[in-house]
C-alpha positions, -999 to 999 in steps of 0.1 A, spaced: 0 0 0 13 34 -8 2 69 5 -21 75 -21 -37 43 -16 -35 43 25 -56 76 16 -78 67 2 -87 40 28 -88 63 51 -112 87 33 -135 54 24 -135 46 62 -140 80 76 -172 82 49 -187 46 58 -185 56 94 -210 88 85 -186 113 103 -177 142 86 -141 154 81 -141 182 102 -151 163 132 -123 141 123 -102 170 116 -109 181 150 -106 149 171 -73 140 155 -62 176 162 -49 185 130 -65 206 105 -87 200 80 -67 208 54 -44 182 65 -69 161 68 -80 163 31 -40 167 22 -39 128 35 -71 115 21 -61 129 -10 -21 111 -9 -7 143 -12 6 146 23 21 114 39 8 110 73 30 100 103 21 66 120 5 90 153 -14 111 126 -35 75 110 -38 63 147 -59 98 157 -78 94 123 -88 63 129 -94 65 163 -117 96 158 -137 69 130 -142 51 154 -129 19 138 -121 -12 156 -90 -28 172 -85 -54 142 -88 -27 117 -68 -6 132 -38 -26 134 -37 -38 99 -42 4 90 -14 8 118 13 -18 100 7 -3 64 10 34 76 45 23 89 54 5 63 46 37 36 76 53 42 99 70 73 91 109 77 107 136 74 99 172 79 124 199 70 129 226 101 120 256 74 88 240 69 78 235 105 94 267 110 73 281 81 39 267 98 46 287 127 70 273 157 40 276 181 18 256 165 45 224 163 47 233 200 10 227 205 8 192 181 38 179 205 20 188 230 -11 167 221 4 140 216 27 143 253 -8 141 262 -13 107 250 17 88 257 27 75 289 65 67 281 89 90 270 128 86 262 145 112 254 187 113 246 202 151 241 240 152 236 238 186 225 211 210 240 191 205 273 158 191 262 129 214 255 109 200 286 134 209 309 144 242 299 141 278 316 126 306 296 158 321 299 176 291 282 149 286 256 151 325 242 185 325 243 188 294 223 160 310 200 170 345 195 203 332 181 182 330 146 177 357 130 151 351 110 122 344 138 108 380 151 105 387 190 66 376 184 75 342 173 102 340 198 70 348 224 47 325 212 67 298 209 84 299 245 49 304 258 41 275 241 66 251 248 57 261 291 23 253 281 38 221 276 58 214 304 28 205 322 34 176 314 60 171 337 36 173 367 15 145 349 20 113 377 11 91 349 38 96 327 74 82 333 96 107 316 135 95 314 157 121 302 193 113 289 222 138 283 259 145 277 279 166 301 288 183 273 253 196 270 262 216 304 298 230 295 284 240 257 282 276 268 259 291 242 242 310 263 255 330 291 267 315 320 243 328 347 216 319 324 233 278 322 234 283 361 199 287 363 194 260 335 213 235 359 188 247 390 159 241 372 175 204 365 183 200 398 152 205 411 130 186 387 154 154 397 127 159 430 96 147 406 91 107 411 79 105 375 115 117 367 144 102 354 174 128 345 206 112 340 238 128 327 270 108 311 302 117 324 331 129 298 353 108 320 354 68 318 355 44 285 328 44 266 306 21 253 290 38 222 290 74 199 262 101 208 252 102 172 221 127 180 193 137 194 162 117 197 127 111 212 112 77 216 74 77 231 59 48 244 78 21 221 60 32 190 79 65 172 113 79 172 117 111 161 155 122 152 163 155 155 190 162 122 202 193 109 182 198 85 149 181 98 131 160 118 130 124 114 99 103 128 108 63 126 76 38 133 93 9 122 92 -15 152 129 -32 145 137 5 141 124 20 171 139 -10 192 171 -2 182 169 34 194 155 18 229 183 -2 231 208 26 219 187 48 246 195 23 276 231 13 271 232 53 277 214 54 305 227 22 324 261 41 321 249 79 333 255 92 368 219 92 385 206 98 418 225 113 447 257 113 427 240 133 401 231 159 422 266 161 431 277 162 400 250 190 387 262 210 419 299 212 407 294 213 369 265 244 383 300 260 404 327 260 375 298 277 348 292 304 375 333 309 383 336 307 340 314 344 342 335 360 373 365 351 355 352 364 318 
């Protein structure tokens, strides 16, 4: 099945089940346009965005699979930053933030920024102003956005387990006092009991290359942050091999008490970097 045909299944379902697109629009919080885009095969839809459709049809479980294994066999997706960019930071923001809503396992592995769940507003507009193509208004919208979904960080029923670098704390892009209060905020979100930060040491053999970023949520999509865009994998031999990459990591990350330590002293050589500079 390609994307034109696993279209027009879709649109053939949605019409059998009597609901109109807009409802399903809606439900599957997308637009309609998108909507039509995918019905039509001129938009390939991601594994997440057929599950919403055919969730909001109302189809059942048997169905839903078989729709399920030919979505992710259609292809990998890929979505260049410009474009996202393009369709407004804010509103990528708010889709994320839908589907954090939904999952209840998330793996996340950063070797090169602290992850957008965990960041200060200070952090995240320094990291953002450095372009210079988004105005102050999308830098606004978009911050407020991405708080908006740091909620789910409160969320009990989610296990969130958050892997980075130490390099991620030393890479002094933004001013120190501002990484200061970035290591703070990390410090004290290591408090939440649906939390797990954990931080590899530069020091030690190690046991594999930090490629890149990527996000794995609940066994079922990767996406892979490149330079250019962003990745989504729903392959399941795929996505097992990014849990598997994501665990060797974390079996060999500091954790716990010793983090904390470790957080506290990276927190006092960024703050002696500024008085010295």
């Amino acid at each position: 099945m390609n994307r034109s045909e696993l279209g027009a299944a879709l649109r053939a379902l949605r019409r059998a089940s009597g609901t109109e697109a807009k409802a399903v629009a809606r439900s599957s919080v997308m637009s309609a346009s998108k909507l039509s885009k995918i019905e039509t095969g001129k938009l390939s839809p991601s594994a997440d965005d057929v599950d919403r459709i055919l969730t909001a049809i109302g189809v059942s479980e048997t169905v839903k699979a078989e729709y399920m294994e030919a979505a992710r066999a259609v292809a990998t997706e890929a979505t260049a930053w410009r474009l996202i960019q393009r369709a407004g930071l804010h509103k990528a923001q708010k889709q994320l933030q839908a589907i954090e809503a939904d999952m209840r396992l998330m793996r996340v592995f950063q070797p090169a920024l602290v992850p957008g769940l965990l960041q200060t507003p200070e952090y995240m507009r320094a990291i953002l102003s450095r372009h210079d193509d988004l105005t102050e208004e999308t830098v606004r919208r978009t911050i407020s956005a991405r708080l908006e979904r740091q909620e789910v960080l409160y969320d009990l029923s989610k296990n969130l387990r958050f892997v980075i670098t130490e390099p991620v704390l030393r890479w002094l892009i933004v001013p120190p006092l501002v990484m200061a209060g970035q290591i703070d905020r990390l410090i004290s979100l290591t408090r939440l009991p649906n939390i797990d930060l954990r931080v590899v040491p530069l020091v030690g053999a190690k046991h594999d290359i930090p490629n890149h970023a990527f996000v794995i949520r609940d066994d079922r999509a990767v996406a892979v942050e490149t330079v250019h865009a962003e990745v989504v994998v729903t392959d399941p031999k795929d996505v097992a091999l990014y849990v598997a990459k994501f665990d060797g990591f974390a079996e060999h990350a500091l954790s716990g008490d010793l983090l904390k330590r470790f957080l506290d002293g990276i927190r006092d050589d960024v703050l002696q970097q500024r008085e010295s500079g």
